[in-house]
C-alpha positions, 0 to 999 in steps of 0.5 A: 447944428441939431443933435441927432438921435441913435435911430437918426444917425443909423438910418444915415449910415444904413443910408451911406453903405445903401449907395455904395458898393456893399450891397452889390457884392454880399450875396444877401441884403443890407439890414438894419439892427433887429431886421435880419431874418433869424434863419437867413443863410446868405450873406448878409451885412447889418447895420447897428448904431451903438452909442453917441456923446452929444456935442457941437460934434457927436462922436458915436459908435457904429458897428457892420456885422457881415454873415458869411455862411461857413464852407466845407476846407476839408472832407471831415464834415466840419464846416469853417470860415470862408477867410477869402471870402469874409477879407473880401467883404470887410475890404468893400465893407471898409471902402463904401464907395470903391475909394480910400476913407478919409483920414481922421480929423486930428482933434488937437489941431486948429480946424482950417475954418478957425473954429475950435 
């Protein structure tokens, strides 16, 4: 299998939250790292691939940032996290296709396919 780079294997995740259910419930758009407009005040989610140890199986590191523009809780003008709405698109953000993840794979247990 070949080995992917950063770029690659950013454009693959950007790719899988593009087809699930992320981009139809934040009120913005799905970016990549770098591309959010700096005076964006909607939500927004952006996607960024971090690092990656080579291998037969690359682990690596991406990260989903959500914006959620703050709300007014009370009349003192100080504006806050929206919490309800922030837990709402962290829950979609976890689940990009509507359903549970898979669990982790158990890296000391034999793989299924006699491969180690």
């Amino acid at each position: 299998m070949k080995t992917k780079t950063g770029q690659q294997i950013e454009n693959d995740i950007y790719a899988m939250f593009q087809m699930g259910s992320l981009p139809g419930i934040i009120g913005g758009m799905l970016y990549k790292y770098g591309m959010r407009p700096k005076d964006s005040k909607t939500e927004d989610a952006v996607v960024r691939f971090v690092t990656c140890l080579p291998g037969q199986v690359q682990d690596g590191t991406a990260v989903v940032n959500i914006y959620v523009p703050d709300v007014k809780v009370y009349n003192d003008g100080i504006m806050r996290k929206n919490i309800a709405r922030c837990a709402e698109l962290e829950q979609a953000a976890c689940l990009p296709w509507g359903r549970s993840r898979p669990p982790p794979r158990n890296r000391s247990a034999p793989r299924s396919d006699g491969r180690s």
